[in-house]
N, C-alpha and C positions, 0 to 999 in steps of 0.2 A: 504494500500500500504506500502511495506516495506521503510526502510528509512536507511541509515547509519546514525550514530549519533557521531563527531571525537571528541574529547579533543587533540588538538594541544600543538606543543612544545618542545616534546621529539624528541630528534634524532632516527633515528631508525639503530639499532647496531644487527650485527646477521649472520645467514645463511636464507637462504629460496629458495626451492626447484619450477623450473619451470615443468610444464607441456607440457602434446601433444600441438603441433601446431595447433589450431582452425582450422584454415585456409588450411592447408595440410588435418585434418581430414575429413573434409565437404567433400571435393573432392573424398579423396580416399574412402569413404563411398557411393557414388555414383558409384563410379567405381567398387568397389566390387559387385556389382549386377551382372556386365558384362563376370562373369562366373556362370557355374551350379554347382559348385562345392563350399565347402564351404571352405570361406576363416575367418583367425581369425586375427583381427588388435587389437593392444593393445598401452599402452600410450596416449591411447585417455582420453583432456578435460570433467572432467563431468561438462560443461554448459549447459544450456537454448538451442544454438541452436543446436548443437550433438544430443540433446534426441530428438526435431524435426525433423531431418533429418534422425533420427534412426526411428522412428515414419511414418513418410511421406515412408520410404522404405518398412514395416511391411504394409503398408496399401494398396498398391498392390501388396503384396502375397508372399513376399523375408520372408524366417525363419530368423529371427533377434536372438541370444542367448545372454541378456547379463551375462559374467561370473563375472566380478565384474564393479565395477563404471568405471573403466578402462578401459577394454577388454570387444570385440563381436564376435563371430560369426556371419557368413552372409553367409547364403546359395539364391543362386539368382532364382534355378530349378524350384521354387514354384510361381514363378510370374504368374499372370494370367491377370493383365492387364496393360499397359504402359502410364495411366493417372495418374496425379498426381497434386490433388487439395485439401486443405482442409483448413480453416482459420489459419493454424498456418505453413504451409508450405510460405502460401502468405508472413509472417511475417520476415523471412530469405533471406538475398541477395542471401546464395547460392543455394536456390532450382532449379537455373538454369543448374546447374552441373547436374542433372537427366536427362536433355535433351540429352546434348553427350551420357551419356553412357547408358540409353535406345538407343536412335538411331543408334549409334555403334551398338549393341547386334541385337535390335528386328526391324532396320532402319523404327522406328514407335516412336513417343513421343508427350507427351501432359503433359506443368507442367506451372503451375500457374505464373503468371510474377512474379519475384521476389520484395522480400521489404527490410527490413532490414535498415539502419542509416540514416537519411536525412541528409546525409553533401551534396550534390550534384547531378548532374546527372550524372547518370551510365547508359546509353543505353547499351541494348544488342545487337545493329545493328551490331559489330564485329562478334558477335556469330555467327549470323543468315546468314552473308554475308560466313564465312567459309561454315557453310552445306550447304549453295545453293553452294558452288563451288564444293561439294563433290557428288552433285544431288538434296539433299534434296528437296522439296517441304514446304515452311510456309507458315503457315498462323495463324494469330491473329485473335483471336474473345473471345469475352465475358471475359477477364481476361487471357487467355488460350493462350499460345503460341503451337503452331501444327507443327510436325516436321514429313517428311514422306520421304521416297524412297524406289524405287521399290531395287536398288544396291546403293551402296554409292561407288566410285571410289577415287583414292586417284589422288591428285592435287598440282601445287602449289599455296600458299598462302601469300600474304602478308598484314602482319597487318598495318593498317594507323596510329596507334599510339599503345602504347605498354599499353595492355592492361593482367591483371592476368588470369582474369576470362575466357576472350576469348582466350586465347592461353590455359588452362589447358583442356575447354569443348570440341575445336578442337582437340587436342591431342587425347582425351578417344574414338571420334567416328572414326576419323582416325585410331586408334589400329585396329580395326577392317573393314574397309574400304578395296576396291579391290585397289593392286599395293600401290604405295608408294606415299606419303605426304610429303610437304616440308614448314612450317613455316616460313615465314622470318619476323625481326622486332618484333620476339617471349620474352614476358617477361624472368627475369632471376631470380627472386624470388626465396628463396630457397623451396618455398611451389611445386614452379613448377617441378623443381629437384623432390622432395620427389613420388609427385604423377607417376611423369615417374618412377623413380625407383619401384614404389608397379608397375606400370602395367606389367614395363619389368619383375618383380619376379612371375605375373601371366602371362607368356608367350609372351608379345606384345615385338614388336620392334623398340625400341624409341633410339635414339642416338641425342647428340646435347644438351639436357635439359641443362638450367643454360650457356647458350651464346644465340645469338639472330637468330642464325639458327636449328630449328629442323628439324629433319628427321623420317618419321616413315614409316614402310613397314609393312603393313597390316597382322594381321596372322585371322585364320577363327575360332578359338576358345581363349578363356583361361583356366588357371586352376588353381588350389586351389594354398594359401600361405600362411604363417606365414608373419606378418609387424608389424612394431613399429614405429608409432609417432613422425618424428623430433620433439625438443625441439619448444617453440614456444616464437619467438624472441622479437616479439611485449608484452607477460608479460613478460619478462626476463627487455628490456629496460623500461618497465613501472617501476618497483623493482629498478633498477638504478638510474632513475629520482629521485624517491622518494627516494634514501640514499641522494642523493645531495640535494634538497630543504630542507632536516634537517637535511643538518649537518651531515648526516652518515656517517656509514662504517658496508656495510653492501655487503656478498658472497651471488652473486647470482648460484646458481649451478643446474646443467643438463643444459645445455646448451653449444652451439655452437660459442664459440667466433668468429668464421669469419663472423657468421651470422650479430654480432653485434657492427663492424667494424664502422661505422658512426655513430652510436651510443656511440661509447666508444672514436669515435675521437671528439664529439661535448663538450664530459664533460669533455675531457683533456682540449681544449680550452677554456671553462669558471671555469677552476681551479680545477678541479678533480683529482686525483690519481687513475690511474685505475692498477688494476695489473690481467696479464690473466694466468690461467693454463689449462688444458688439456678438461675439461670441466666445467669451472666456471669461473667469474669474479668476481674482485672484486673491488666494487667502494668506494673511500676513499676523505670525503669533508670536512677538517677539516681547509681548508682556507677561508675568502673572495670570492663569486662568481663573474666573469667578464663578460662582456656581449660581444657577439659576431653576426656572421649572418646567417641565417639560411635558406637555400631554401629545398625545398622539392621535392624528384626527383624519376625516377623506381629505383629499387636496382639494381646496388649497394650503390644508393644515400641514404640519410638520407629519411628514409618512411614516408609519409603523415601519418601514424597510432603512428606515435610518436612525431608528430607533437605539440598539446594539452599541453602534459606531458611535453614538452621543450619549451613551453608556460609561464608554471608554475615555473619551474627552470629560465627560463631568468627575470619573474616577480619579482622577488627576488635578482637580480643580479645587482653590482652597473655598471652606465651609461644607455645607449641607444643601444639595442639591433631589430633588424631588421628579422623576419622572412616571407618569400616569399613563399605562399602556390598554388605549381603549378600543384597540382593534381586535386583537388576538392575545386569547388566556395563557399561551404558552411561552412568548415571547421574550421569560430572562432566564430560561435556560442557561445563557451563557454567564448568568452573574456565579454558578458555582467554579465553572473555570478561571473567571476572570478572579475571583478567589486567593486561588491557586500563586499569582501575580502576585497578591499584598491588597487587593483591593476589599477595601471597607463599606460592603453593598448590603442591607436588610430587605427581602420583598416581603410586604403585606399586602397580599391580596395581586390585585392589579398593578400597585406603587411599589416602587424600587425608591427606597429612600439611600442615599448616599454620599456617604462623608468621604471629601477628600483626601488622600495620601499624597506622599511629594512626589513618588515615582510610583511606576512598576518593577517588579523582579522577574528573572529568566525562572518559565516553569516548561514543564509538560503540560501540554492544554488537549484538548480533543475539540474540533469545530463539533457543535449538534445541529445546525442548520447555516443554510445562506452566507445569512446577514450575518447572526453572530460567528462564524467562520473567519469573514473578512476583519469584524472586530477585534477579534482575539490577535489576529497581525499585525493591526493597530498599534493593540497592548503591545505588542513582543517590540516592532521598532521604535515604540516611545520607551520600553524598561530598559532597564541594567542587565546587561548578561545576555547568555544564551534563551531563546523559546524555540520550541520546538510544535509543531503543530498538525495533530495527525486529522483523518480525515479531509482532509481538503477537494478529495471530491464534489465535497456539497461546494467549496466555494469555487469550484472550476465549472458549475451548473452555471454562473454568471459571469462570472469574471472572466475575463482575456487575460491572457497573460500579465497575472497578475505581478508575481515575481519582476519577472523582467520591469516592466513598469517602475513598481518600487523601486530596483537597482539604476533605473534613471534618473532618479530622484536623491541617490545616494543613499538609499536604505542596504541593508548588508541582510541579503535575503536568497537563498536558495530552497530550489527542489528536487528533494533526493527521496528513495526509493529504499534507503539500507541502515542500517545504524553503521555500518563504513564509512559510507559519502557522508554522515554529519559528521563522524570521529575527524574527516579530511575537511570539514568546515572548519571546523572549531581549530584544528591545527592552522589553517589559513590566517585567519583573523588577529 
């Protein structure tokens, strides 16, 4: 099993270039199916789950092209069948995005209940309640979610709590749906934006994205398009994090400052300098960090996906700092690792109450998900000593070369595979 291996301590000083938005690609990678035509998306992450979900498309019957690690081609004409099951599809939250736009397209679907990060429960009962309002017919059996109608009609809908996934999958089968659809209580994510934007550039008729009411009026085909990847926010603020827990000054660029609006307000409030330009930030932590409070809300609030990472920055920050996690019950997982470090963290309940330390120490950590994965590397390059950080699978689900990256930055960071190649770090350094 792969492992990072950090030498903590150095601030990290630099440039470092973000990537496609995970989370906007999934989606619109799904959706791409839902012409016969070939569409080319590019600015695509090359992660763990991308090549899944490129994988899981290719496996009933879509021409998949890729032209570099970046850029696909996706012809959808070649599809022969609307099931969609295999162990590694099961492994990814978003394989439910194939349900909409199968059903959209062929009003016939079958994909494997999703998996992907145990911070919490994530029912897909939003989903499922949209396509039964559309006609749909479900049914559950054996792992397999079944999605069927004879027409799918367009309706109103309102979400009971605001949720990503279910508002991007109703959207894709609604594009194609008879008469028009109306979202209400509709997330506002900018992944939600991006996806409406590729469908409207494949012909569908989406208005509204990015407020809490959409509109869609069903058209009877799509067709081919050229798309590009929003920036993706969630590594842009991970990169952030991490100039502030060490002391950096470090331009994060390709990115979308408005995306990162909560983000660049939390690290003005515990002492940061941030300065924005046209596409880039830059965060600047050359004072004392303070401690502040933090809840976690839909966006435009501060994301539950940066949660972890502003874990780690307030762990380091002098006083008592409060963070209130109101998205997902399972989400501090990483405060028994981060632990491990020297870190002075109490959860009650939903609150992670937290007193600052002056540093971190070199521990053994284990990643439990994603986010806290990425956090936990945080920790290692702001402590003292050697981290070692096993699982990072889950953080190679999002992350691009992450490592690398960091050592742009001047982070002292590798990925080995042995307890040899750390024994030959440690000797290094």
């Amino acid at each position: 099993m792969d492992q990072y291996v950090i030498k903590g301590g150095n601030p990290l000083v630099g440039d470092v270039a973000i990537g496609g938005a995970k989370n906007a690609a999934l989606a619109i990678l799904a959706a791409a199916v839902m012409t016969d035509e070939t569409v080319t998306i590019d600015n695509l992450p090359n992660v763990r789950d991308i090549n899944v979900m490129l994988q899981a498309i290719e496996n009933i019957g879509a021409t998949v092209e890729r032209i570099d690690v970046h850029t696909v081609k996706i012809n959808g004409s070649t599809i022969h069948e609307t099931s969609v099951d295999n162990e590694y599809i099961r492994k990814i939250r978003a394989s439910y995005y194939l349900l909409g736009a199968l059903l959209g397209k062929y009003k016939d679907a079958e994909v494997a209940l999703p998996g992907g990060c145990a911070i919490g429960s994530r029912p897909i009962d939003l989903h499922l309640k949209g396509f039964r309002a559309m006609g749909a017919e479900i049914d559950i059996h054996h792992g397999l979610v079944a999605a069927k109608a004879d027409r799918l009609c367009g309706t109103h809908i309102y979400m009971d709590k605001v949720s990503v996934g279910a508002t991007i999958n109703i959207m894709m089968a609604a594009a194609m749906a008879e008469g028009k659809t109306i979202i209400e209580n509709a997330a506002k994510e900018p992944h939600v934006v991006d996806v409406a934007n590729f469908l409207n550039r494949m012909g569908a008729n989406i208005r509204g994205a990015g407020t809490d009411v959409i509109r869609i009026s069903g058209v009877e085909k799509l067709h081919k398009t050229e798309y590009s990847i929003i920036p993706d926010q969630i590594e842009a603020g991970t990169f952030m994090f991490a100039a502030a827990a060490t002391h950096g000054d470090v331009t994060v660029k390709n990115v979308i400052p408005k995306h990162l609006e909560a983000t660049s307000a939390k690290l003005i409030e515990v002492g940061c300098e941030i300065q924005e330009f046209d596409d880039a930030v830059r965060v600047i932590a050359k004072n004392p960090l303070h401690h502040t409070q933090v809840t976690t809300l839909p966006y435009p609030g501060f994301p539950t996906d940066m949660q972890p990472q502003m874990g780690v920055v307030l762990g380091v920050s002098e006083g008592t700092s409060t963070i209130t996690e109101s998205i997902f019950e399972n989400r501090f997982k990483y405060v028994d690792e981060l632990e491990k470090m020297g870190a002075n963290i109490k959860v009650e309940g939903n609150i992670a109450i937290i007193n600052g330390v002056e540093r971190y120490t070199g521990a053994r950590v284990s990643a439990p998900d994603l986010r806290a994965g990425a956090a936990l590397v945080i920790a290692g390059l702001a402590g003292d000593g050697i981290t070692i950080v096993d699982d990072i699978y889950y953080i190679e689900r999002g992350y691009e070369a992450f490592d690398e990256k960091f050592r742009g930055l001047g982070g002292m960071m590798e990925k080995v595979s042995s307890e040899k190649e750390i024994q030959q770090f440690r000797l290094k350094i």
